[in-house]
C-alpha positions as CSV (number, residue, x, y, z in Angstrom):
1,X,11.7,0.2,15.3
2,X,9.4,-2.2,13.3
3,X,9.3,-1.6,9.9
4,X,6.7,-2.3,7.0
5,X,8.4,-4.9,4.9
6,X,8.8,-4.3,1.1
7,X,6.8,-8.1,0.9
8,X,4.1,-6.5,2.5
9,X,4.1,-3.0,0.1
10,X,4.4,-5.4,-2.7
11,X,1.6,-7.5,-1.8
12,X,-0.5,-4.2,-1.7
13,X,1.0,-3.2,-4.7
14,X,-0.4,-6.3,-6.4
15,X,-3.8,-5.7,-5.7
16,X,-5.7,-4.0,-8.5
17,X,-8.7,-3.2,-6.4
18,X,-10.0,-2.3,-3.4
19,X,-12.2,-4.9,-1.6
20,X,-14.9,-2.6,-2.0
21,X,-14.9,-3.3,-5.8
22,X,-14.8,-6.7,-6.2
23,X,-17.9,-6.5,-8.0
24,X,-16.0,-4.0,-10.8
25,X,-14.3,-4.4,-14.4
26,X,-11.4,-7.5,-14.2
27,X,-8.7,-6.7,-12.9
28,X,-6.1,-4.8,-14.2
29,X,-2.3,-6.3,-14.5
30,X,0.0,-5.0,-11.9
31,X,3.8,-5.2,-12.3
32,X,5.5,-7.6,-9.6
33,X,9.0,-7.7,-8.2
34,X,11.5,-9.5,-8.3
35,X,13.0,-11.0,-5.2
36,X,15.7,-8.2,-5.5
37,X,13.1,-5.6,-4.9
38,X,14.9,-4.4,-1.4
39,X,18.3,-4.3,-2.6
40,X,17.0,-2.2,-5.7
41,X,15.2,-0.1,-2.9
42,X,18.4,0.3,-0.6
43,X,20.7,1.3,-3.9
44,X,18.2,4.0,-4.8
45,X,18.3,5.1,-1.0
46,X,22.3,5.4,-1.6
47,X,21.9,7.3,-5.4
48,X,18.6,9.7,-4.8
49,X,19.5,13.4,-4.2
50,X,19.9,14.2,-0.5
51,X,18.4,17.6,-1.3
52,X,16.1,18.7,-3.6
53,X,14.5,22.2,-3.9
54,X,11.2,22.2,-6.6
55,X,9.7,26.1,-6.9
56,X,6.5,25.2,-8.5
57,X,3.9,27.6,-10.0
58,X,0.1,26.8,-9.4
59,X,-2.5,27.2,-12.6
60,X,-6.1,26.8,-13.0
61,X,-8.2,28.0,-16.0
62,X,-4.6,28.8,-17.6
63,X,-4.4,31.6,-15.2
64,X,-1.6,31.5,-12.4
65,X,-3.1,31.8,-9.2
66,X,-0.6,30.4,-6.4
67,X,3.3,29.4,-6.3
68,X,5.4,27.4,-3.9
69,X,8.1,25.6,-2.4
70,X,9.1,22.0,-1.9
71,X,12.2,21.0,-0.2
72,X,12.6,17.5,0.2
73,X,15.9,15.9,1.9
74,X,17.3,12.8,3.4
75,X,20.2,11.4,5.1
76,X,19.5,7.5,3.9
77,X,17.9,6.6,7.2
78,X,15.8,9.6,7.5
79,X,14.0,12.2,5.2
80,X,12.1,15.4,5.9
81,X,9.6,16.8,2.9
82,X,8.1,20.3,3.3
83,X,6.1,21.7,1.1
84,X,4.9,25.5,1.2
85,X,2.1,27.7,-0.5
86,X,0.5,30.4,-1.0
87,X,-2.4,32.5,-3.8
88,X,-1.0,35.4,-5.7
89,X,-1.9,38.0,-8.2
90,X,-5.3,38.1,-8.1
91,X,-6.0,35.5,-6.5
92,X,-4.2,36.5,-3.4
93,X,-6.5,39.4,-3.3
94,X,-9.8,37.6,-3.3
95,X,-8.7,35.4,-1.2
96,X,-5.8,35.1,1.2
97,X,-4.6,31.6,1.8
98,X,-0.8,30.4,3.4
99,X,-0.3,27.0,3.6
100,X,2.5,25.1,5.0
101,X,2.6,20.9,4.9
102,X,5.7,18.8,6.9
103,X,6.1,15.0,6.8
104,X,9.3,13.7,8.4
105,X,10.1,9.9,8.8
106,X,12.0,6.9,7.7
107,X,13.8,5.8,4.7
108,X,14.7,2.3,4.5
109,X,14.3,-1.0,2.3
110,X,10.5,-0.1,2.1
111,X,11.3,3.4,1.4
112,X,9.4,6.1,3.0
113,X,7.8,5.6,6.5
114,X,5.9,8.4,7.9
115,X,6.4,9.1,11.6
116,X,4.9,13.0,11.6
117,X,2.8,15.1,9.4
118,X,1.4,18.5,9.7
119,X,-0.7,20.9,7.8
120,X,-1.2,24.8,9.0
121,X,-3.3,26.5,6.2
122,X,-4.5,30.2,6.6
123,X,-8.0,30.2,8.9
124,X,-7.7,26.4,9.3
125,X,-7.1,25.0,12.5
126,X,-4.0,22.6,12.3
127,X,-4.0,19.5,11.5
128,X,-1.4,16.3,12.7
129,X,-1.2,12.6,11.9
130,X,1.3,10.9,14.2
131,X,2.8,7.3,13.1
132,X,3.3,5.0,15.6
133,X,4.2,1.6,13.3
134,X,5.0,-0.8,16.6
135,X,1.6,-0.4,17.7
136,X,0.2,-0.6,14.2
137,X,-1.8,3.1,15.7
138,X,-2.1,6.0,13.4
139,X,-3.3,9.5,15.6
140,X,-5.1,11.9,14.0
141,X,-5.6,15.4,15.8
142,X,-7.4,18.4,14.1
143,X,-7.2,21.2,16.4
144,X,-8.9,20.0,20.1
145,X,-10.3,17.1,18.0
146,X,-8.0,13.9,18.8
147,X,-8.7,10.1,17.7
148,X,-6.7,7.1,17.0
149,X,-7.2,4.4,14.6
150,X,-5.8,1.2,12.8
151,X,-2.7,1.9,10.9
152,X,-2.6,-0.1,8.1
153,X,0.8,-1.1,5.8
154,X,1.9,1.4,3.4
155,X,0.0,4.3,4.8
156,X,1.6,7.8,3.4
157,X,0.6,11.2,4.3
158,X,-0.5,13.9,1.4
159,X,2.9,15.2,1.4
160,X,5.0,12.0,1.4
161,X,2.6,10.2,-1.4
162,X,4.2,11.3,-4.9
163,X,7.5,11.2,-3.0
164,X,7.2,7.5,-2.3
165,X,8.9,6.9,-5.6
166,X,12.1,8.3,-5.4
167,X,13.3,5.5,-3.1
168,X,10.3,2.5,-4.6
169,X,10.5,1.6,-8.5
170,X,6.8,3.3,-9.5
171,X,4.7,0.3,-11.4
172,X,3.9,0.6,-15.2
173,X,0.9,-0.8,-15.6
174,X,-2.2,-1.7,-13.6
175,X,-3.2,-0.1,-10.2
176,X,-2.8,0.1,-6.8
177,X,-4.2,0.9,-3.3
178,X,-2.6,3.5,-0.8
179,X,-3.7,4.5,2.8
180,X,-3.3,8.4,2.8
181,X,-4.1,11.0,5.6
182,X,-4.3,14.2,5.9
183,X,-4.3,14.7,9.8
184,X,-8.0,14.9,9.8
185,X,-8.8,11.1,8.2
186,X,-7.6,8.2,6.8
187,X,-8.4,7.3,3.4
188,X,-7.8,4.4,0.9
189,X,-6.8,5.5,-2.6
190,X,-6.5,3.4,-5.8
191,X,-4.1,5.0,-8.0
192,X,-4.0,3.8,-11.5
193,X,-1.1,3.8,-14.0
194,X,-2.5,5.9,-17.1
195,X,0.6,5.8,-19.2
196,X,4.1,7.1,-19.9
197,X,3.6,10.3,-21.3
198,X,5.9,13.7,-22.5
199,X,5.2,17.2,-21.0
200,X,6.1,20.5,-21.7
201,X,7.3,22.5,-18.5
202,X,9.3,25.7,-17.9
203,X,12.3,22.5,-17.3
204,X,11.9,22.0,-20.9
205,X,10.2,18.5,-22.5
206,X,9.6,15.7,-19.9
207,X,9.4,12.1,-20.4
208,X,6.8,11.2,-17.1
209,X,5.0,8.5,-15.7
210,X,1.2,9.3,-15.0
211,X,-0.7,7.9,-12.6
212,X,-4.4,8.9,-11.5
213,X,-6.3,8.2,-8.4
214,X,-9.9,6.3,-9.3
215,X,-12.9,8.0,-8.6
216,X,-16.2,6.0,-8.1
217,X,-19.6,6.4,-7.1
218,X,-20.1,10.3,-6.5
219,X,-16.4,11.1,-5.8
220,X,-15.5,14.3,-7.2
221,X,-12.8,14.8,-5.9
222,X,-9.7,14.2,-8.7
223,X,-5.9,13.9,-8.0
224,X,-3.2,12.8,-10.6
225,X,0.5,13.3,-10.7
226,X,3.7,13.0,-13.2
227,X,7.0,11.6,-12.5
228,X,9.6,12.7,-14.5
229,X,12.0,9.7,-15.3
230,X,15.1,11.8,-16.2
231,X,14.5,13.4,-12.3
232,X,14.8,10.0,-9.8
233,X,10.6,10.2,-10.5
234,X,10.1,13.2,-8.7
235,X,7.2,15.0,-8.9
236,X,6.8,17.4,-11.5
237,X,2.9,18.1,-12.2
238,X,0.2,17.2,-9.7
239,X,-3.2,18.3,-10.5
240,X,-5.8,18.5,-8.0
241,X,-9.4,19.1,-9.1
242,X,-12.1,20.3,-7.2
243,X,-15.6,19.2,-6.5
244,X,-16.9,21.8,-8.8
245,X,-14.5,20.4,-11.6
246,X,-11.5,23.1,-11.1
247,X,-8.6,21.7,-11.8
248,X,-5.7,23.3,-9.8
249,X,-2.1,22.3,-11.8
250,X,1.1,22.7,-9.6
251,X,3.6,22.7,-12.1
252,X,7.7,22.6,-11.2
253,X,9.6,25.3,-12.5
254,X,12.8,25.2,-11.1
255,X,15.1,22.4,-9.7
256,X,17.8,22.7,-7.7
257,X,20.3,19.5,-6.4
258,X,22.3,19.3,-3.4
259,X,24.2,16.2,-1.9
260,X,24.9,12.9,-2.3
């Protein structure tokens, strides 16, 4: 099977803004790679946990409102993330919601290539992004609702995006831009590097890498994440705010390692 090349994620990775901006600030610097970028890949394939199980509690307004459960494994040639919540307390009783994301694919010397994703979510009808990376043609079905488009190079799904980085050195500086779906669309994010920065967490104090996604125009919509450097840059805080300005915090609680 045809494979994105890490010259081509690379390429992407050096591009500090969207076409779409090129009327913006100057660009910001973006780290580059050295020509040992795919064996660096490959020995991270070879070292990164084969299972990981993340119970994460989700906050907003300081008040715990959801909890879940991420299990993300891989064989080296293949991995499998999914990624399961639901609203509790009080929350739970105002409103009943169950949802349960799956993103299976490839691991390789570009890291992680999508070949499924699925959402079901309480009330929702389902949604499904199939990856077919020979024929460059990404599907996109949302209940009876079926198109196919372009695929572009290093498009992730919402689940696979903040695992990317397990397998790909995450960049330190600058920004860039990432195709994600969500079964229903494709979108292009830019995701800036905000900074290294230490957390507090139920794991104890974290030394993370923060990244944000850039909002422009009227976007509303915000979405950030932390990789913890002392955990193969897994995710351990992703917070996803709303269009009202509620900021949702999924925060990882417990880890648990298995394989090698």
């Amino acid at each position: 099977m045809k494979r994105t090349t890490i010259a081509a994620l690379w390429a992407l990775l050096a591009t500090a803004a969207m076409a779409a901006d090129e009327e913006a600030a100057p660009e910001a610097p973006v780290v580059r790679p050295s020509v040992n970028a795919v064996g660096r890949t490959l020995a991270r394939v070879q070292t990164a946990p084969m299972r990981v199980e993340m119970t994460i509690s989700v906050e907003a307004h300081g008040v715990t409102v959801g909890e879940g459960r991420d299990v993300f494994e891989h064989d080296r040639g293949t991995y499998r993330v999914v990624s399961e919540a639901r609203t509790t307390g009080v929350a739970r009783l105002l409103k009943r919601v169950d949802e349960k994301r799956e993103s299976r694919g490839l691991v390789g010397g570009s890291g992680i290539q999508p070949l499924v994703y699925r959402q079901e979510r309480t009330g929702k009808a389902a949604k499904t992004a199939t990856f077919d990376w020979d024929a460059r043609k990404l599907t996109l079905q949302e209940g009876d609702d079926r198109e196919t488009v372009e695929l572009p190079p290093f498009t992730l799904d919402q689940t696979s995006l903040t695992y990317a980085f397990v397998f790909i050195e995450p960049p330190r500086s600058g920004s860039f831009p990432v195709q994600v779906t969500d079964g229903r669309r494709l979108v292009e994010y830019e995701v800036a590097f905000v900074g290294r920065e230490r957390i507090k967490s139920a794991l104890g104090e974290l030394e993370t890498l923060r990244y944000r996604k850039v909002q422009r125009g009227d976007d509303k919509r915000g979405f950030e994440f932390w990789l913890s450097t002392a955990h193969h840059h897994l995710p351990v805080r992703v917070r996803i705010v709303e269009k009202d300005g509620t900021a949702f915090d999924s925060n990882v609680t417990k880890l648990q390692f298995g394989g090698r």
